[in-house]
N, C-alpha and C positions, 0 to 999 in steps of 0.2 A: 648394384643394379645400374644400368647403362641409363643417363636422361635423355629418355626418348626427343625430346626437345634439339636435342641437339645430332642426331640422328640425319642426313642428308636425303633430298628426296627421292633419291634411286634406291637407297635401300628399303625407305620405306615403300614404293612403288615394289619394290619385289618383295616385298611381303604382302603387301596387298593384292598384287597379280595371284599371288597361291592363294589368300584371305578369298579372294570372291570368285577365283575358280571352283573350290571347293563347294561353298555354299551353291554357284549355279548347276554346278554338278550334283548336287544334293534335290536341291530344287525340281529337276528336271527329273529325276529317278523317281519320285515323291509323285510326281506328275504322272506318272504310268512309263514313262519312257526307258526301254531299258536296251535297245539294240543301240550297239558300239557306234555305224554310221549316221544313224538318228540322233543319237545322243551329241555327236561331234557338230555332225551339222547346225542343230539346236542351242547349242552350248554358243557357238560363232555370234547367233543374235544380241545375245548380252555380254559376250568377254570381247569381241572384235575393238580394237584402237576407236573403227568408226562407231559403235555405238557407245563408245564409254564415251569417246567426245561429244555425242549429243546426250546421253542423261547427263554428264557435266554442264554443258552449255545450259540446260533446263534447268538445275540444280540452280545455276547463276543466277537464271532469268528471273525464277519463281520465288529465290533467297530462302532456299533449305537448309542450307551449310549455316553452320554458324561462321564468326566472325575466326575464332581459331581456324575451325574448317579451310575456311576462305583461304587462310593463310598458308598452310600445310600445302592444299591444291595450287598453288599459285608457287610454294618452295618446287615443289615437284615439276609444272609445267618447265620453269626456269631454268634446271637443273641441265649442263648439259651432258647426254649420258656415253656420248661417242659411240653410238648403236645407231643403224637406222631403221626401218620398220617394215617389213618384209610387204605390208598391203597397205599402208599408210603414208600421205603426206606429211611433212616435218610438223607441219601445224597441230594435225589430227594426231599423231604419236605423241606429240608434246602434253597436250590437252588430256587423252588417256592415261598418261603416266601421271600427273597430276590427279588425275578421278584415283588410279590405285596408289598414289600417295596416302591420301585422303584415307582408303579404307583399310593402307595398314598402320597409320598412324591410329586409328581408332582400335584396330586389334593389340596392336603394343601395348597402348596405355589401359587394354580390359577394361574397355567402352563399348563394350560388348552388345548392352542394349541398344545403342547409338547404331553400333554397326548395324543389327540386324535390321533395324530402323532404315536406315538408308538402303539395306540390302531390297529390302522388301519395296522401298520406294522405285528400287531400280529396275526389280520384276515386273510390278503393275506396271509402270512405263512402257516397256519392252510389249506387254501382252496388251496392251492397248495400240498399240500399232499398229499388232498383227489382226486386231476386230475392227 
C-alpha cells in the first residue's frame, strides 16, 4: 500500500475534486433536486475554485482543520500544477486545490468520518449564504 503521506498535492486534489463532487451531487439529489440544468447549476455553488476558496479561507479563520489538515491544504495550495483555471484567479485555483487536497487526503487514509464532517461543514456554509 502506497503512504498516502508521501502522495503529492495534485493527486490528492484530484481525488478530492471526484471525493466532494460526488457527495455534493449526492447531497443535492437527497435535496429533491433531480433536473440535469438545476443540478449543474446547484452543484457550481459548492465545487466552484471560488467557493472552495472561501469555505477554505473560513476553515482558516475559524481553525477547523486540524494541524495535519493545515498541512495537507497548504502541500496542495503550493503545489504547482501547470494547469490554469478556466473561471479562476491563480490565487483562488490555488487555495481550491488545496480545499480538495485536503479532502482527498482524508478519503485516502479512510478518514471517512472526518470527511463527512467537513463535508457537512461545507454544506451548511454554502446554505447559509443562500438564507
Amino acid at each position: 500500500m502506497t503512504d498516502v503521506t508521501l502522495i503529492n498535492g495534485i493527486a490528492l486534489a484530484f481525488e478530492g475534486d471526484a471525493v466532494y463532487s460526488m457527495y455534493i451531487r449526492r447531497y443535492l439529489i437527497f435535496k429533491g433536486l433531480t433536473k440535469p440544468n438545476h443540478l449543474h447549476r446547484e452543484a457550481n455553488r459548492y465545487v466552484s475554485a471560488k467557493a472552495q476558496a472561501a469555505l477554505i479561507s473560513k476553515m482558516l479563520d475559524e481553525e477547523f482543520l486540524s494541524e495535519r489538515e493545515v498541512d495537507i491544504y497548504k502541500r496542495g495550495r503550493n503545489t504547482n500544477s501547470h494547469t490554469k483555471a478556466k473561471n479562476a484567479d491563480v490565487v483562488t485555483y490555488r487555495m481550491s486545490t488545496g480545499f480538495e487536497a485536503v479532502l482527498g487526503y482524508l478519503h485516502m487514509t479512510e478518514q471517512i468520518e472526518r470527511l463527512e464532517e467537513v463535508i457537512d461543514w461545507c454544506t451548511t456554509q454554502v446554505e447559509r449564504l443562500e438564507n
